[in-house]
Structure formats: C-alpha cells, structure tokens
N, C-alpha and C positions, 0 to 999 in steps of 0.2 A: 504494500500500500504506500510504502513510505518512495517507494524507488518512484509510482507512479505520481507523485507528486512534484518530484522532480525534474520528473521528467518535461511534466507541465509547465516548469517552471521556467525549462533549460529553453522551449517555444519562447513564451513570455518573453522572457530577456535577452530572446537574442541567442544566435546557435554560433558555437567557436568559429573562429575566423581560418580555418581549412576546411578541407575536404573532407569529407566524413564516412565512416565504413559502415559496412553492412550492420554490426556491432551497437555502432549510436544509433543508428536508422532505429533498431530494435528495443535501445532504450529509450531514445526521444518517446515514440509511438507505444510504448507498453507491451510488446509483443515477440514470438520468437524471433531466431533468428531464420529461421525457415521459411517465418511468416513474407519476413521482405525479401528472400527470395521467388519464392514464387510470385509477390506482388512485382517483379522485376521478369519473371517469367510470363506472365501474362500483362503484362505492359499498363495493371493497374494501379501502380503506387510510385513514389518520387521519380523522376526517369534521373537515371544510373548511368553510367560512361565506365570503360572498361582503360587503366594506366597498365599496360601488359596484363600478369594475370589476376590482377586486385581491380575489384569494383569499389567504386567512388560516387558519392555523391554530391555538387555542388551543393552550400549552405542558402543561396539564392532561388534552387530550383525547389527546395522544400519550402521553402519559406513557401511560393508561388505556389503549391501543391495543395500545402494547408489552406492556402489563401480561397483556391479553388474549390475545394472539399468543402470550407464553411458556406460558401457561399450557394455553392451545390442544395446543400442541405436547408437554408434558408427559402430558396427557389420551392421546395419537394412539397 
C-alpha cells in the first residue's frame, strides 16, 4: 500500500530526469513487471524504444500517456 502511494507521488512531482526501465514503469503504475510488458506487447501502454537490448522509456512520453489515459476516462 505504502509503495502505491509513492508511486503516486513519484507522477505528482514529476518522474526522474532519464530514461526509465521497465522496473519504474512497474513501480510508477502499481503493477508487474510483466504487466508493462505485455502493455509494450500489445502497443497499449507508455510506447517504449529499444537502446540495443534494454527497453526504455522517455519521462515525457509517460507523462503524455497519463495525460491521455485521464483524459480518456473523463471523455467515457
């Protein structure tokens, strides 16, 4: 409980200034690391870029994800 609120918090204020791994994706969001896999598999969650064989995420592209997801849901 206590991680998901961090997690919330890490949103809120702003996500580190690099690029970020499957890892944070999973802790940002509350969820496996399997989970953003496959959201990266099926082309439904942050889109990901590949630096040889490590997947990455731009902090900008999530941001823009969330951004689209709240907005999504207030649209529904």
């Amino acid at each position: 409980m206590l991680r998901e609120t961090d997690s919330r918090a890490t949103l809120r204020s702003g996500l580190p200034d690099r690029y970020l791994t499957p890892d944070d994706i999973a802790e940002i969001f509350g969820v496996p690391v399997e989970t953003v896999y496959q959201w990266r598999k099926k082309r439904t969650g942050p889109p990901g870029f590949r630096i040889g064989k490590h997947l990455r995420y731009d902090p900008a592209d999530v941001r823009a994800y969330v951004t689209e997801r709240k907005s999504a849901d207030a649209a529904a």
